[in-house]
LUMLUM-621033 format. One record per atom (N, C-alpha, C): x, z, y; residue in three letters. Coordinates in steps of 0.02 Angstrom, whole numbers, plus 50000, padded with zeros to 5 digits. Layout:
N
XZYALA...
***
This chain:
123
518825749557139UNK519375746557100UNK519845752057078UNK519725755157000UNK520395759257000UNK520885757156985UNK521415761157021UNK522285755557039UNK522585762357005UNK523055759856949UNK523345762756922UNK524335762556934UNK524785766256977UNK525355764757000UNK525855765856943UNK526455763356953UNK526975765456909UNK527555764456910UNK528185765256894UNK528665762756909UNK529275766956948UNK529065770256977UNK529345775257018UNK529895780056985UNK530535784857017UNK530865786856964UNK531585789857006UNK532115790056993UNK532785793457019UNK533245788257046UNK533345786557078UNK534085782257096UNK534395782657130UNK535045780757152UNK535635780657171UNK535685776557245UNK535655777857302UNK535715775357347UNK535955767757352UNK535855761657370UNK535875755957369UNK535625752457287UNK535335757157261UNK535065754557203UNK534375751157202UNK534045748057134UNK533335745257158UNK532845749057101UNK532215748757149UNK531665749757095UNK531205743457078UNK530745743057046UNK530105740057052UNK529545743857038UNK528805744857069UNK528335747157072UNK527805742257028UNK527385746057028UNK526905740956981UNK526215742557000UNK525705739457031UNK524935745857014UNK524465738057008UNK524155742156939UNK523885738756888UNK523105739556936UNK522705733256929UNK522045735156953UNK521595734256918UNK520975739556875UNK520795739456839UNK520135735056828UNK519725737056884UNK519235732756930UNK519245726756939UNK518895722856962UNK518845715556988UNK519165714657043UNK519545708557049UNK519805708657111UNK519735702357146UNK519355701957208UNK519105696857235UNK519535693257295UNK519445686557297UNK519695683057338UNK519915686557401UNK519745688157414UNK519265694057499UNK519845700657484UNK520075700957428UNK520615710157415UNK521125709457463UNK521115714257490UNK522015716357520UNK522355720457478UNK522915719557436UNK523285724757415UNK523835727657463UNK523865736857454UNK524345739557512UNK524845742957456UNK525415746557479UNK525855751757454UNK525885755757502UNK525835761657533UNK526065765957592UNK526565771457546UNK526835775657575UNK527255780157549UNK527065785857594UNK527225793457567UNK527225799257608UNK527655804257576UNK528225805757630UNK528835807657607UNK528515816657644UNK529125822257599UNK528665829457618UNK528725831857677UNK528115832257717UNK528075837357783UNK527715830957834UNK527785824357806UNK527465820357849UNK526985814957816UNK526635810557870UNK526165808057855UNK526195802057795UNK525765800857806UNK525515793357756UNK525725787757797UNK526295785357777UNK526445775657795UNK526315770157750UNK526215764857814UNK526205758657775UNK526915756757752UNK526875751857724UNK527645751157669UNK527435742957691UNK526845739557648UNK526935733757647UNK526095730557612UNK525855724957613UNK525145720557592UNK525195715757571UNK524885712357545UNK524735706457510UNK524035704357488UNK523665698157527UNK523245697357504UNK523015691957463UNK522605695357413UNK522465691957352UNK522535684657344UNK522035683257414UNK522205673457403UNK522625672757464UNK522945669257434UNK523645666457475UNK524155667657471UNK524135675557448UNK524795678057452UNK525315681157497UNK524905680957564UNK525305681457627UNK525435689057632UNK525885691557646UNK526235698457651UNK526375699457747UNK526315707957739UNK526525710457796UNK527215716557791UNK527175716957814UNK527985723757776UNK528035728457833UNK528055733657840UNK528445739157900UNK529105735157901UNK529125738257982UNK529935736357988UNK530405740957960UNK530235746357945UNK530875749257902UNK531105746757843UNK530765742157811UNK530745737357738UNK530905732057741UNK530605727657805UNK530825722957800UNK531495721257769UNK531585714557738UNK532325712357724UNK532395716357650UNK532095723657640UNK532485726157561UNK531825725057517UNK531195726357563UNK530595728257480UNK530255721957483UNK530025721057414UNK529625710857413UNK529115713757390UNK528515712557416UNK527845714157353UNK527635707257354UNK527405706457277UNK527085700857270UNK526445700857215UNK526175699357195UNK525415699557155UNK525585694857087UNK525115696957048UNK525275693756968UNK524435692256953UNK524135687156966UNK523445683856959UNK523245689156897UNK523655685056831UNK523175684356756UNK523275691656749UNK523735696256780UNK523785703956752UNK523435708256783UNK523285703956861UNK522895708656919UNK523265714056921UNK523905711456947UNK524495717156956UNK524755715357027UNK524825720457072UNK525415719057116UNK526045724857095UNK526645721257129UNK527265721657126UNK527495724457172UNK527925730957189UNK528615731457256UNK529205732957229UNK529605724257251UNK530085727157236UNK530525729857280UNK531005734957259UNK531385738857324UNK531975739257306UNK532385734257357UNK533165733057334UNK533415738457378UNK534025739657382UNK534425742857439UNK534215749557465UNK534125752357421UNK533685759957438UNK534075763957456UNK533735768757504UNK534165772557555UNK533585779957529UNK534055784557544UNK533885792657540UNK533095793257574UNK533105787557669UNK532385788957702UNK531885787357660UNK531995782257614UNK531475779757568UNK531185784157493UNK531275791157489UNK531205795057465UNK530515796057483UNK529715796657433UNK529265798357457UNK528905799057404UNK528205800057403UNK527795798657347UNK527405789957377UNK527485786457312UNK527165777957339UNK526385778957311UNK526075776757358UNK525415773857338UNK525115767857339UNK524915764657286UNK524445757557295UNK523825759257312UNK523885754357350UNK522825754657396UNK522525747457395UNK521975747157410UNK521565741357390UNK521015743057448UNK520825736657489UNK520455735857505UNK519755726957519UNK519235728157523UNK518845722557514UNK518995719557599UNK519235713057597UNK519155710757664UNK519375705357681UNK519535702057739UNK520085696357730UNK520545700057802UNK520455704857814UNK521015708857871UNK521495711957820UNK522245710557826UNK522965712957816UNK522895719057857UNK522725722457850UNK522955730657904UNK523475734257883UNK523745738557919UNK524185744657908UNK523985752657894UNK523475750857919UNK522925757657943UNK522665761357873UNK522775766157853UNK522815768557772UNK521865767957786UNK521415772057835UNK520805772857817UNK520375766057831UNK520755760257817UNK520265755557799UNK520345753757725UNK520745756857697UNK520785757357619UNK520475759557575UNK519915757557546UNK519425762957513UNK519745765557440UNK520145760257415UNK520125763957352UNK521025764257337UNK521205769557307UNK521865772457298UNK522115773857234UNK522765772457202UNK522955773357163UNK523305784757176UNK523505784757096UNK523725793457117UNK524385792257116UNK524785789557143UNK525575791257177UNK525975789957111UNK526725789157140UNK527205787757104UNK527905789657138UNK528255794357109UNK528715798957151UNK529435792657143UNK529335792957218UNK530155790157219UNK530695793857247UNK531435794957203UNK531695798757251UNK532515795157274UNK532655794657303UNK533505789657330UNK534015795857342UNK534325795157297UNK534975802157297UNK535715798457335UNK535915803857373UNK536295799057445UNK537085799857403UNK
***
């Protein structure tokens, strides 16, 4: 599935973004969509999921309460949105996709990856 991200960009501490990653591929009942982020000198996190049917989301607790992802059927788009942004939330974002009906956090059950989208939160 190539996942194409976007959205990403400069803002102002308590400001919002929205993310976008377009999926080019088919996307089946069975998809998990992810976002993780990796800010410089450290690893790859989960951010937040959504799977295809149903809709049901998972979120890190550092997000909870500010970022919403949600899915767009007819565009085969998911969404993050990120209210209340703080400086920690500075990273590069990635959309991921995986075939399954498991919600994970775990980046290497993700087979297929979008190429990043720089976010940066100026304090």
């Amino acid at each position: 599935v190539p996942l194409q991200a976007s959205g990403g960009g400069l803002v102002q501490a308590g400001g919002s973004l929205r993310l976008s990653c377009a999926a080019a591929g088919r996307t089946y009942s069975s998809t998990v969509m992810g976002w993780f982020r990796q800010a410089p000198g450290k690893e790859r996190e989960f951010v937040a999921a959504i799977k295809w049917s149903g809709g049901s989301t998972t979120y890190a607790d550092s997000v909870k309460g500010r970022f919403a992802i949600s899915r767009d059927n007819a565009k085969n788009t998911v969404l993050l949105q990120m209210n209340s942004l703080k400086p920690d939330d500075t990273a590069v974002y990635y959309c991921a996709a995986r075939y399954g009906e498991m919600v994970t956090t775990t980046t290497k059950y993700y087979g297929y990856w979008g190429q990043g989208t720089l976010v940066t939160v100026s304090s």
